[in-house]
PDB file with one MODEL, atoms N, CA, C and O in Angstrom:
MODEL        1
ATOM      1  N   UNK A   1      -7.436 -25.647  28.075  1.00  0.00           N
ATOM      2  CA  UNK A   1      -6.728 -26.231  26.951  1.00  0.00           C
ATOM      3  C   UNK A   1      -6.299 -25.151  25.947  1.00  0.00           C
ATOM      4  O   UNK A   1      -5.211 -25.259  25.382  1.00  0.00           O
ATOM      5  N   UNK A   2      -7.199 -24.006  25.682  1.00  0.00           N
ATOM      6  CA  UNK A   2      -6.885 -23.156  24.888  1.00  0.00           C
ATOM      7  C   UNK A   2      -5.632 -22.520  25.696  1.00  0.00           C
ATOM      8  O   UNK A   2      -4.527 -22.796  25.229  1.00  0.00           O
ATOM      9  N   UNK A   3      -5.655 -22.033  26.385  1.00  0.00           N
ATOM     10  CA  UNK A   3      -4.532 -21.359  26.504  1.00  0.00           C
ATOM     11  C   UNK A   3      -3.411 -22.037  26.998  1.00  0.00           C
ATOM     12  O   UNK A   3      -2.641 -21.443  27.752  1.00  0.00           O
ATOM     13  N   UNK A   4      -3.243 -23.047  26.717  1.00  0.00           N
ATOM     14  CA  UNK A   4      -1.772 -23.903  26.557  1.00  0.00           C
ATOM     15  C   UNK A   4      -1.266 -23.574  25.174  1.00  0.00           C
ATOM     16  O   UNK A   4      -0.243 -23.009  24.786  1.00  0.00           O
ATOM     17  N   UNK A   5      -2.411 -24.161  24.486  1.00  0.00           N
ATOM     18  CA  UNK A   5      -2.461 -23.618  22.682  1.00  0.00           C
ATOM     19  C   UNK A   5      -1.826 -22.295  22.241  1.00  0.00           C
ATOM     20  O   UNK A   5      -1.088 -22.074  21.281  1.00  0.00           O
ATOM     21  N   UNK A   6      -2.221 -21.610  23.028  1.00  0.00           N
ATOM     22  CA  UNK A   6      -1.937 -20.034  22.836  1.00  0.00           C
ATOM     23  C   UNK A   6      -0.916 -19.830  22.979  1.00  0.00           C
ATOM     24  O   UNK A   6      -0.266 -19.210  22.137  1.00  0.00           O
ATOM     25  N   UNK A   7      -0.250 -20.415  24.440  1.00  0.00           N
ATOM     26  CA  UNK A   7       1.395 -19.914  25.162  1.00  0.00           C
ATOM     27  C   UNK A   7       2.286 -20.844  23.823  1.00  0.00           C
ATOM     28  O   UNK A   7       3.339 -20.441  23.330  1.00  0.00           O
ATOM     29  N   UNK A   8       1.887 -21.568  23.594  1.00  0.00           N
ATOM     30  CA  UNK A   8       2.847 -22.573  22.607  1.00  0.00           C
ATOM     31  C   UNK A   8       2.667 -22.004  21.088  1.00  0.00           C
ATOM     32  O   UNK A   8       3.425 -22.354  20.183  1.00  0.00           O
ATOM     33  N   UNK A   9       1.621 -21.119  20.905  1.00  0.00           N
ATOM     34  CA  UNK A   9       1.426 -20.382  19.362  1.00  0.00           C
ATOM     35  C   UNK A   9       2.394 -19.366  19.351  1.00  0.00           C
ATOM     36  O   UNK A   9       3.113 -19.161  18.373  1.00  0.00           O
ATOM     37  N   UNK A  10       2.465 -18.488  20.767  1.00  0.00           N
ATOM     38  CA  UNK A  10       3.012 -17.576  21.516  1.00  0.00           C
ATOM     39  C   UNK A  10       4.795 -17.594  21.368  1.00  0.00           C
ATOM     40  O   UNK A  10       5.470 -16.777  20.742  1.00  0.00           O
ATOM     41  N   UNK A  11       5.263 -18.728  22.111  1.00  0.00           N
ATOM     42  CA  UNK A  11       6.654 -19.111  21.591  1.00  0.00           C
ATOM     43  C   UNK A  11       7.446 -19.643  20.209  1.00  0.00           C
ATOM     44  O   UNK A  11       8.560 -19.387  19.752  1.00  0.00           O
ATOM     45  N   UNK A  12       6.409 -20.452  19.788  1.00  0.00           N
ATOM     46  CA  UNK A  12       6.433 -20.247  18.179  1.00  0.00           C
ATOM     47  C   UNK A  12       6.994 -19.477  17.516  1.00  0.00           C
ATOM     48  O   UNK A  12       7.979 -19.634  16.795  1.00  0.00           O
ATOM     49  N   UNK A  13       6.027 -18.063  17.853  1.00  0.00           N
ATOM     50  CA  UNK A  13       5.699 -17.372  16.708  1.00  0.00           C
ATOM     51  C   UNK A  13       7.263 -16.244  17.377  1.00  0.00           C
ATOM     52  O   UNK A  13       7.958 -15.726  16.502  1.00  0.00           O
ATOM     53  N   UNK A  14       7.600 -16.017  18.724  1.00  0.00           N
ATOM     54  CA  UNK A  14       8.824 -15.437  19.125  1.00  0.00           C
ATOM     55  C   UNK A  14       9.875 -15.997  18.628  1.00  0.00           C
ATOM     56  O   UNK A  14      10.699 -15.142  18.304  1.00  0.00           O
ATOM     57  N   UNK A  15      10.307 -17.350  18.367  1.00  0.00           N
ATOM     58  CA  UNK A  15      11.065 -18.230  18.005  1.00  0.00           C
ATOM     59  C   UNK A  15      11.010 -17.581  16.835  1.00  0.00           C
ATOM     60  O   UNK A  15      11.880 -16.715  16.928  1.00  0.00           O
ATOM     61  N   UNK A  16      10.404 -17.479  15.605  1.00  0.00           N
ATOM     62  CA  UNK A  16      10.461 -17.224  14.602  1.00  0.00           C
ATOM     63  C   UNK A  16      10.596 -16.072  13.950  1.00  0.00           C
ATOM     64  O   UNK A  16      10.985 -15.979  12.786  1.00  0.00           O
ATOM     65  N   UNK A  17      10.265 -15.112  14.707  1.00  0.00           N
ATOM     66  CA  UNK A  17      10.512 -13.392  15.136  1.00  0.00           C
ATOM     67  C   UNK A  17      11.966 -13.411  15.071  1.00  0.00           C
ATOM     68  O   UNK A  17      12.402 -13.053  13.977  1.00  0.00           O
ATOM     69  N   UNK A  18      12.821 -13.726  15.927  1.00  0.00           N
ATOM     70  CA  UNK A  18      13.862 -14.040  16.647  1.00  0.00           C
ATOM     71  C   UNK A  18      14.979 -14.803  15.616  1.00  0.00           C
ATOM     72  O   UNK A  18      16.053 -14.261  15.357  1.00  0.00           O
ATOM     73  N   UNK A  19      14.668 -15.875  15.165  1.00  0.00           N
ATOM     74  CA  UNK A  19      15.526 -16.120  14.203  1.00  0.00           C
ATOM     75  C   UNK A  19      15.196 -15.372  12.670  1.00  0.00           C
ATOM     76  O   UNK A  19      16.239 -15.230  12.032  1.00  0.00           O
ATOM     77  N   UNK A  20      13.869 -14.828  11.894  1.00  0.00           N
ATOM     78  CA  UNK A  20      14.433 -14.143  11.234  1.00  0.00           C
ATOM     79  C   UNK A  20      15.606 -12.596  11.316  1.00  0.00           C
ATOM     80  O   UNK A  20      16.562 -12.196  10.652  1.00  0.00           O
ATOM     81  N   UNK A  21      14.765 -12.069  12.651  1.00  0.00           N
ATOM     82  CA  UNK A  21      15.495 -11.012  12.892  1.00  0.00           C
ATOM     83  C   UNK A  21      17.276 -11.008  12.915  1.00  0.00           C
ATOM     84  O   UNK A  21      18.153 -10.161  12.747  1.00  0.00           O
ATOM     85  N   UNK A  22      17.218 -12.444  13.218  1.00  0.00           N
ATOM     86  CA  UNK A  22      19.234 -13.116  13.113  1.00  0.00           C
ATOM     87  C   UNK A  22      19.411 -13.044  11.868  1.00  0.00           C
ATOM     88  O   UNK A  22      20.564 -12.757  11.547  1.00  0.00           O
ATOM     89  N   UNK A  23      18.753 -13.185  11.117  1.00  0.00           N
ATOM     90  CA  UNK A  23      18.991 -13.674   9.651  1.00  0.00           C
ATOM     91  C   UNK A  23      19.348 -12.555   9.184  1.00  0.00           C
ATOM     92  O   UNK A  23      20.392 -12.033   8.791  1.00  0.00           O
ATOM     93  N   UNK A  24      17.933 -12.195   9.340  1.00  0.00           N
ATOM     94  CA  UNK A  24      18.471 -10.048   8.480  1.00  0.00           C
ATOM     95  C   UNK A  24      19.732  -9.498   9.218  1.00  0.00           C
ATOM     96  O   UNK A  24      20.476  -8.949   8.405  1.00  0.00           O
ATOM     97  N   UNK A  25      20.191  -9.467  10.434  1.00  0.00           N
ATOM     98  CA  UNK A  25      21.287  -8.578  10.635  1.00  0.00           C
ATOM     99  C   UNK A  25      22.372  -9.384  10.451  1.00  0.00           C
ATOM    100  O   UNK A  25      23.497  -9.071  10.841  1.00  0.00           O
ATOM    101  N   UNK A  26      22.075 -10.555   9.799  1.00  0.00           N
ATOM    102  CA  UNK A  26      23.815 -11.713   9.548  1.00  0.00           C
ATOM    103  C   UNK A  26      24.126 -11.411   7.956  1.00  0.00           C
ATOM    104  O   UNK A  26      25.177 -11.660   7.366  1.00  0.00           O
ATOM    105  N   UNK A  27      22.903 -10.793   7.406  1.00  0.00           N
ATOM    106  CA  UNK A  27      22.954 -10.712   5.717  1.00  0.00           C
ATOM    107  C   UNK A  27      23.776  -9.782   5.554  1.00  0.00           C
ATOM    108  O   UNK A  27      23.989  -8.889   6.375  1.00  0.00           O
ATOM    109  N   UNK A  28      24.525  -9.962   4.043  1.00  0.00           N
ATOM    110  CA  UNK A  28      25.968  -8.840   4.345  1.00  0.00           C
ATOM    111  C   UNK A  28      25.157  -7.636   3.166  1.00  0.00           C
ATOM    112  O   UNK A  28      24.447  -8.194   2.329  1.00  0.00           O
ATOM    113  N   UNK A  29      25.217  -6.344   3.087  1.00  0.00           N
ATOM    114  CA  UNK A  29      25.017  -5.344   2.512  1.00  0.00           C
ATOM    115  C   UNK A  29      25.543  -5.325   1.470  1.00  0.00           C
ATOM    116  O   UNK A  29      26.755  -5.351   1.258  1.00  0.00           O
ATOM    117  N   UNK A  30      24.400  -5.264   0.459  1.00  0.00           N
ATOM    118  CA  UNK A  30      25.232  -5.124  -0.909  1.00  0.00           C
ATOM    119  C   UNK A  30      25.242  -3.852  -1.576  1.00  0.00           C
ATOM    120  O   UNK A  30      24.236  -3.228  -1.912  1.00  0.00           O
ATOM    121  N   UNK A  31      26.649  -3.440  -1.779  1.00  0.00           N
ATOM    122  CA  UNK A  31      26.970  -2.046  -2.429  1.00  0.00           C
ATOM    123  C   UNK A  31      26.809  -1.784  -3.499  1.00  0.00           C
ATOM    124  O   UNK A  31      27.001  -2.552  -4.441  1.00  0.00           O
ATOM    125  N   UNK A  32      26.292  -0.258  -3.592  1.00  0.00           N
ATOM    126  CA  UNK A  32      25.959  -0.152  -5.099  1.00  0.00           C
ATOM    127  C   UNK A  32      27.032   0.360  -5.993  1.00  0.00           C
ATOM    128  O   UNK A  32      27.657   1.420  -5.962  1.00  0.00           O
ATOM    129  N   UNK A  33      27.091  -0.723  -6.848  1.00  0.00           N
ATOM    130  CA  UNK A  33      27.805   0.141  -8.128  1.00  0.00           C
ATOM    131  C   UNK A  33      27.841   1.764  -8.494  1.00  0.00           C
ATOM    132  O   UNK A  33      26.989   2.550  -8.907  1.00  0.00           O
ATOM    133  N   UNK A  34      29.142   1.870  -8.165  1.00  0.00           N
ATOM    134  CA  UNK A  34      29.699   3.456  -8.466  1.00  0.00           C
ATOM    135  C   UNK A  34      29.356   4.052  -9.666  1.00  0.00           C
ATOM    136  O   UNK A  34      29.066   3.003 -10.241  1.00  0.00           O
ATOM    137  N   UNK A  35      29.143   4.977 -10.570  1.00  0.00           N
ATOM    138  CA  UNK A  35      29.161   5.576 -11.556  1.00  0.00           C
ATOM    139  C   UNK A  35      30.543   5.818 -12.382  1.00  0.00           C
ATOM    140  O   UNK A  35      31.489   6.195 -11.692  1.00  0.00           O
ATOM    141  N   UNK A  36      30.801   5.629 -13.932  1.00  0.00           N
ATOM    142  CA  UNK A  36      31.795   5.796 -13.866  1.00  0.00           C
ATOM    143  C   UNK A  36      31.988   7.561 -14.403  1.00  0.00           C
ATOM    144  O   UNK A  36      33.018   8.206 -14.598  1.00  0.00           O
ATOM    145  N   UNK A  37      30.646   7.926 -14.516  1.00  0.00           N
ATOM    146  CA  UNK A  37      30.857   9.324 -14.987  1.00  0.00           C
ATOM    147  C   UNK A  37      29.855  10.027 -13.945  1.00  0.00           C
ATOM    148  O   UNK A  37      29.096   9.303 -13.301  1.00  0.00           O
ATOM    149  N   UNK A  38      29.838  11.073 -13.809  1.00  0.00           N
ATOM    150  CA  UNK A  38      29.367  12.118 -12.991  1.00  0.00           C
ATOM    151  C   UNK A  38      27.905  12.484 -14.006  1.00  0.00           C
ATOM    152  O   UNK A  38      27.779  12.679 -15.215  1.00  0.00           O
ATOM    153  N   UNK A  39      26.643  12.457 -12.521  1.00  0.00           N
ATOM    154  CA  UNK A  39      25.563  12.030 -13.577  1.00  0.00           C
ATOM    155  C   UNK A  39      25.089  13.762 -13.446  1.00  0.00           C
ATOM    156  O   UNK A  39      23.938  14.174 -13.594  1.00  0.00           O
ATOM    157  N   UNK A  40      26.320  14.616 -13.127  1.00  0.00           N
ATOM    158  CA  UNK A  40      25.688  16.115 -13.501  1.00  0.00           C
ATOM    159  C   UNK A  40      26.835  16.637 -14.629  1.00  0.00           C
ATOM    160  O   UNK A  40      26.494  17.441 -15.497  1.00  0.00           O
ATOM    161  N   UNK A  41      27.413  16.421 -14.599  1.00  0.00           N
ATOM    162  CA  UNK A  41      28.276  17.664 -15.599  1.00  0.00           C
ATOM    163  C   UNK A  41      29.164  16.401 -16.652  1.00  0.00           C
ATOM    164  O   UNK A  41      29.948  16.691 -17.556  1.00  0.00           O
ATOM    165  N   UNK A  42      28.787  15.042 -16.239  1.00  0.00           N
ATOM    166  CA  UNK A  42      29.232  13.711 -17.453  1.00  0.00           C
ATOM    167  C   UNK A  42      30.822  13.719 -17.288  1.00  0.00           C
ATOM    168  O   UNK A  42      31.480  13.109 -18.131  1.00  0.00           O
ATOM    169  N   UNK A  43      31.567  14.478 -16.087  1.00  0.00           N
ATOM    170  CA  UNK A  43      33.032  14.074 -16.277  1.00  0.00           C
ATOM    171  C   UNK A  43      33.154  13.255 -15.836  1.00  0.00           C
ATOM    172  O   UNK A  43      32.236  12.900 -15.097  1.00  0.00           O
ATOM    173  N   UNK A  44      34.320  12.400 -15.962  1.00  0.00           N
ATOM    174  CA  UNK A  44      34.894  10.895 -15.088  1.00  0.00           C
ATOM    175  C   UNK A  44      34.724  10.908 -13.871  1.00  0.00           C
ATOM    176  O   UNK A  44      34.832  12.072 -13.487  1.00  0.00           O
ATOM    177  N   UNK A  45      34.417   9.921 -12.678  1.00  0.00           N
ATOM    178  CA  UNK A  45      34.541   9.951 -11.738  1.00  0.00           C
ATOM    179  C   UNK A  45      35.685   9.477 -11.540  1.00  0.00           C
ATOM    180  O   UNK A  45      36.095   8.709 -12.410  1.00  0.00           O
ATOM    181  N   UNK A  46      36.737   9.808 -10.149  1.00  0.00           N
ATOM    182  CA  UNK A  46      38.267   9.453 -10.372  1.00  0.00           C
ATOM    183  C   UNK A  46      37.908   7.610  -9.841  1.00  0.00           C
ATOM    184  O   UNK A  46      36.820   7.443  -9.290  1.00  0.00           O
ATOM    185  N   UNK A  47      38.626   6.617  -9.989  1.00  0.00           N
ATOM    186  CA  UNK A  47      38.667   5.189  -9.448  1.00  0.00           C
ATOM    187  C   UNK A  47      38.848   5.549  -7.712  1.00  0.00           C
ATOM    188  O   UNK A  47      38.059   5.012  -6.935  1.00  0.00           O
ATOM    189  N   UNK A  48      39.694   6.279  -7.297  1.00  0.00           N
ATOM    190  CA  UNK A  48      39.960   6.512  -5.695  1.00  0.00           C
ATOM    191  C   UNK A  48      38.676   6.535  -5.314  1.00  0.00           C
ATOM    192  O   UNK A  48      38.251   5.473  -4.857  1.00  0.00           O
ATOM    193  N   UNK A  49      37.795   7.616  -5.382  1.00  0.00           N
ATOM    194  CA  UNK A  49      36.258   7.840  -5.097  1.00  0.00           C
ATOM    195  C   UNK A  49      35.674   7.092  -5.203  1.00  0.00           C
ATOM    196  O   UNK A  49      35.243   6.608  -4.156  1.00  0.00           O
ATOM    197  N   UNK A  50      35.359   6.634  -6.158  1.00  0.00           N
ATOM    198  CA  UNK A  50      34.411   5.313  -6.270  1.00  0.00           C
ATOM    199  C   UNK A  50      34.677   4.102  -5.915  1.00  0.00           C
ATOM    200  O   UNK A  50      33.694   3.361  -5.915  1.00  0.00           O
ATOM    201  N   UNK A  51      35.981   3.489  -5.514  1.00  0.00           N
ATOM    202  CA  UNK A  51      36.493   2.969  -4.313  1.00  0.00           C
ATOM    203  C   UNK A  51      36.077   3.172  -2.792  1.00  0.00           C
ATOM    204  O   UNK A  51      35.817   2.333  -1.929  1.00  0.00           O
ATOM    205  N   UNK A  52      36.105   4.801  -2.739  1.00  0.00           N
ATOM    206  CA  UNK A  52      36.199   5.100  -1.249  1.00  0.00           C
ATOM    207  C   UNK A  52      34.738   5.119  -1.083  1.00  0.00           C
ATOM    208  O   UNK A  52      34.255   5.006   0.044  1.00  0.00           O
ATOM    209  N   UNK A  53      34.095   5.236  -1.994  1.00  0.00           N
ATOM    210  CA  UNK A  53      32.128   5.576  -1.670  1.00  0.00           C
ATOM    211  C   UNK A  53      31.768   4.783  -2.568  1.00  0.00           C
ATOM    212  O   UNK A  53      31.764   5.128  -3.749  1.00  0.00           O
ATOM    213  N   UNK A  54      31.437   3.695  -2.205  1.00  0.00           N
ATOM    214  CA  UNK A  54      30.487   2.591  -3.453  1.00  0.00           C
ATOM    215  C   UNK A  54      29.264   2.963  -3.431  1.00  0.00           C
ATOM    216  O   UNK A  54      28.581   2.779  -2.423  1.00  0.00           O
ATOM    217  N   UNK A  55      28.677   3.666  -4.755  1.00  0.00           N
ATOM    218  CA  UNK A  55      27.217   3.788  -5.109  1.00  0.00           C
ATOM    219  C   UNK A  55      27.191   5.331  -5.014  1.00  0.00           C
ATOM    220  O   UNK A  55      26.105   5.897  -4.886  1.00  0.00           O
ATOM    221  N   UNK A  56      28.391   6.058  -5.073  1.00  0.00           N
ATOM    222  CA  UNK A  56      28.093   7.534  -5.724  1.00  0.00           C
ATOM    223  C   UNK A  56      28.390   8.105  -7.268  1.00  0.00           C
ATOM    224  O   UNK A  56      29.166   7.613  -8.086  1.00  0.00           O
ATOM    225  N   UNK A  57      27.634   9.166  -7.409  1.00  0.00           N
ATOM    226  CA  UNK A  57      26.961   9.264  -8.838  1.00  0.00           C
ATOM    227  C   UNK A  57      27.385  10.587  -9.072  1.00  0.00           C
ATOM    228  O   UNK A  57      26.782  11.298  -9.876  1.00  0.00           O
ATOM    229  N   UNK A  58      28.718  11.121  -8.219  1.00  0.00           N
ATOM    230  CA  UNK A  58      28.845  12.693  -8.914  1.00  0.00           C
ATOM    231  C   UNK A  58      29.826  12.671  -8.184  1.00  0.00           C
ATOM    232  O   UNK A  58      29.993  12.235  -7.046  1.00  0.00           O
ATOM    233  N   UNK A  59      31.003  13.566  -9.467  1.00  0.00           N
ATOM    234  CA  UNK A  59      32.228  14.111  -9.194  1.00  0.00           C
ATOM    235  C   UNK A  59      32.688  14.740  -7.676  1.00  0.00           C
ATOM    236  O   UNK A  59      31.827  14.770  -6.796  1.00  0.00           O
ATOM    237  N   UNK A  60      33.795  15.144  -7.441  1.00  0.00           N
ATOM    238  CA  UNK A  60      33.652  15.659  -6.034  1.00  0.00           C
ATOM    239  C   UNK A  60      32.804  17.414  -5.964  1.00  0.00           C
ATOM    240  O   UNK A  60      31.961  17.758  -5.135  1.00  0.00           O
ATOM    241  N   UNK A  61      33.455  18.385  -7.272  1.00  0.00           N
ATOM    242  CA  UNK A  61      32.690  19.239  -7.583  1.00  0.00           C
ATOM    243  C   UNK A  61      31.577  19.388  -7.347  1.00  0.00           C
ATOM    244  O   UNK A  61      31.079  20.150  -6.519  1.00  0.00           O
ATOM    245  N   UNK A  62      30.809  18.293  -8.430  1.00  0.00           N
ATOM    246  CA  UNK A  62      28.737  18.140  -8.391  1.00  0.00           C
ATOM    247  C   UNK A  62      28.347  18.040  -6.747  1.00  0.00           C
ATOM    248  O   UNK A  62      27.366  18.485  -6.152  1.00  0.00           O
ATOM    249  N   UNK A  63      29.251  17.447  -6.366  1.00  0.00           N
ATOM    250  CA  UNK A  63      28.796  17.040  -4.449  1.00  0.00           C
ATOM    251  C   UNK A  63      28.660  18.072  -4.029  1.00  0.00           C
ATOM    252  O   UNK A  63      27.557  18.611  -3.942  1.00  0.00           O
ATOM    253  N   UNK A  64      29.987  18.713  -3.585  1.00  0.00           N
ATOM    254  CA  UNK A  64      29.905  19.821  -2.919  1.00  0.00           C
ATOM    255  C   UNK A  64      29.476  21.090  -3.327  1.00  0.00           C
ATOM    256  O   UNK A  64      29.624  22.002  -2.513  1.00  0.00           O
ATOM    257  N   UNK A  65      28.948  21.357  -4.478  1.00  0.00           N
ATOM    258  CA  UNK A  65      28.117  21.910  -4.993  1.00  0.00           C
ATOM    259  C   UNK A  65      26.497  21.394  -4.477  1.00  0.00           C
ATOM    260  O   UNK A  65      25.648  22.222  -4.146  1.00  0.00           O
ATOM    261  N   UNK A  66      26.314  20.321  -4.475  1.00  0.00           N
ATOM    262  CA  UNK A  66      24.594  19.891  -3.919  1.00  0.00           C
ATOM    263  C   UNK A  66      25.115  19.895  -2.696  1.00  0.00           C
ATOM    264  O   UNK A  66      24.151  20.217  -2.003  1.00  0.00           O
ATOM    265  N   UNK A  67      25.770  19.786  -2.186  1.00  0.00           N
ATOM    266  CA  UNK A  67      25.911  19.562  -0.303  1.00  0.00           C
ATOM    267  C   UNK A  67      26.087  20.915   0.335  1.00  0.00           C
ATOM    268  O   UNK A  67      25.964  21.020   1.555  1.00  0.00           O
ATOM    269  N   UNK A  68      26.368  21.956  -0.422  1.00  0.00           N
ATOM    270  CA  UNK A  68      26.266  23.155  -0.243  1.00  0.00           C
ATOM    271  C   UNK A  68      24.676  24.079  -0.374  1.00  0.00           C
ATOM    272  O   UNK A  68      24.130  24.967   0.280  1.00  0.00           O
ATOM    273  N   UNK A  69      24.417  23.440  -1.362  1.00  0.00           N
ATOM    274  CA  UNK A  69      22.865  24.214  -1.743  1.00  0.00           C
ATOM    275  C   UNK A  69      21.938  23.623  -0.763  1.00  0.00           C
ATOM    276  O   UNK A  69      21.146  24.419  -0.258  1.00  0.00           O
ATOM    277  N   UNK A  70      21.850  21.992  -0.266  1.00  0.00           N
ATOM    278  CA  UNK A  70      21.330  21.580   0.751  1.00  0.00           C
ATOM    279  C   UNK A  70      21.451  22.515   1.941  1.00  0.00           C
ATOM    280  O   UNK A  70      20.536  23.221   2.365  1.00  0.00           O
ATOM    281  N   UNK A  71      22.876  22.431   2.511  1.00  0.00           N
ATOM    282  CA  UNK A  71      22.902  23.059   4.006  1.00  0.00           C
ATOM    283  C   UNK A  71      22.401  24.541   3.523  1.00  0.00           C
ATOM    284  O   UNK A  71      21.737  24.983   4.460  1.00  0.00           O
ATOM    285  N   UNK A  72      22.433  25.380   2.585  1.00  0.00           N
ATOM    286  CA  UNK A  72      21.990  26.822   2.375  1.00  0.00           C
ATOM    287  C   UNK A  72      19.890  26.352   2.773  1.00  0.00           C
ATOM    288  O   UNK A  72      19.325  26.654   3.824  1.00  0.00           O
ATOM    289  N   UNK A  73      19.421  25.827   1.936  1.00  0.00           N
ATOM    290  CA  UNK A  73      18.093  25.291   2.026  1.00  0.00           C
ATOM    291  C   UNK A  73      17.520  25.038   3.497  1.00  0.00           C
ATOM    292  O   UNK A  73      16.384  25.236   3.927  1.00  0.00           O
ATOM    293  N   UNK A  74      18.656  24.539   4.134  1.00  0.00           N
ATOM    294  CA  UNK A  74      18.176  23.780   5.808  1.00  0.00           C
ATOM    295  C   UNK A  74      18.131  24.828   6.149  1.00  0.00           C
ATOM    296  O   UNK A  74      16.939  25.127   6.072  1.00  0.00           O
ATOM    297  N   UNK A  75      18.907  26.011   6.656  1.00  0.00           N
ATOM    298  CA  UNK A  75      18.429  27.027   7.271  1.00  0.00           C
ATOM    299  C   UNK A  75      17.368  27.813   7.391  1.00  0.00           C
ATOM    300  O   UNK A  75      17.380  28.749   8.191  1.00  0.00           O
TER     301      UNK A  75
ENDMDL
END
Protein backbone atom coordinates (compact mmCIF):
# COMPACT_ATOMS: atom_id res chain seq x y z
CA UNK A 1 0.00 0.00 0.00
CA UNK A 2 2.81 2.28 0.81
CA UNK A 3 4.31 2.30 -2.21
CA UNK A 4 1.32 3.07 -4.35
CA UNK A 5 1.31 6.16 -1.90
CA UNK A 6 4.73 6.93 -2.82
CA UNK A 7 4.49 6.48 -6.85
CA UNK A 8 1.35 8.89 -6.57
CA UNK A 9 3.40 11.44 -3.99
CA UNK A 10 6.09 10.82 -6.72
CA UNK A 11 3.92 12.17 -9.75
CA UNK A 12 2.49 14.82 -7.77
CA UNK A 13 5.28 16.27 -6.73
CA UNK A 14 6.85 15.99 -10.82
CA UNK A 15 3.59 17.49 -11.91
CA UNK A 16 4.32 20.34 -9.84
CA UNK A 17 8.11 20.60 -10.56
CA UNK A 18 7.03 20.73 -14.13
CA UNK A 19 4.43 23.24 -14.15
CA UNK A 20 6.24 25.67 -11.97
CA UNK A 21 9.28 25.30 -14.04
CA UNK A 22 6.56 26.46 -17.15
CA UNK A 23 5.69 29.25 -15.19
CA UNK A 24 9.20 30.68 -14.56
CA UNK A 25 10.35 30.39 -18.21
CA UNK A 26 6.71 31.94 -19.53
CA UNK A 27 7.44 35.04 -17.02
CA UNK A 28 8.56 37.97 -19.17
CA UNK A 29 11.96 39.75 -17.83
CA UNK A 30 11.77 42.86 -16.37
CA UNK A 31 14.29 45.54 -17.47
CA UNK A 32 16.04 47.73 -15.50
CA UNK A 33 15.66 51.27 -15.65
CA UNK A 34 18.52 53.05 -17.48
CA UNK A 35 20.36 55.86 -15.74
CA UNK A 36 19.84 59.13 -16.92
CA UNK A 37 23.34 60.30 -15.94
CA UNK A 38 26.56 58.39 -15.93
CA UNK A 39 27.11 57.11 -12.34
CA UNK A 40 31.08 57.85 -12.93
CA UNK A 41 31.90 61.16 -14.32
CA UNK A 42 27.66 62.48 -13.81
CA UNK A 43 27.44 63.30 -17.71
CA UNK A 44 24.12 62.56 -19.56
CA UNK A 45 23.63 59.32 -20.79
CA UNK A 46 22.60 59.78 -24.63
CA UNK A 47 18.46 58.39 -24.96
CA UNK A 48 19.92 55.98 -28.06
CA UNK A 49 21.96 53.98 -25.29
CA UNK A 50 19.70 53.68 -22.84
CA UNK A 51 17.24 52.52 -25.34
CA UNK A 52 19.71 50.12 -26.82
CA UNK A 53 20.87 48.68 -23.14
CA UNK A 54 18.07 48.91 -20.52
CA UNK A 55 19.66 49.05 -17.01
CA UNK A 56 23.09 50.67 -17.88
CA UNK A 57 24.66 53.15 -15.57
CA UNK A 58 27.65 54.72 -17.53
CA UNK A 59 28.39 56.80 -20.48
CA UNK A 60 29.98 55.01 -23.43
CA UNK A 61 33.49 56.56 -22.23
CA UNK A 62 33.05 55.22 -18.29
CA UNK A 63 32.39 51.63 -20.15
CA UNK A 64 35.07 51.33 -22.16
CA UNK A 65 37.21 52.67 -19.82
CA UNK A 66 36.00 49.73 -17.08
CA UNK A 67 35.83 47.15 -19.95
CA UNK A 68 39.28 47.92 -20.68
CA UNK A 69 40.78 47.83 -17.11
CA UNK A 70 38.75 44.48 -16.72
CA UNK A 71 40.26 42.66 -19.83
CA UNK A 72 43.93 44.34 -18.65
CA UNK A 73 43.11 42.54 -14.94
CA UNK A 74 42.03 39.03 -16.69
CA UNK A 75 45.31 38.48 -17.98
Amino acid sequence: MTDLVDFANDLVQDSIDQALAARAAAKPVMAAHSFLFCEACDDPIPEARRLALPGCSQCVICQSIDESLEARHAR
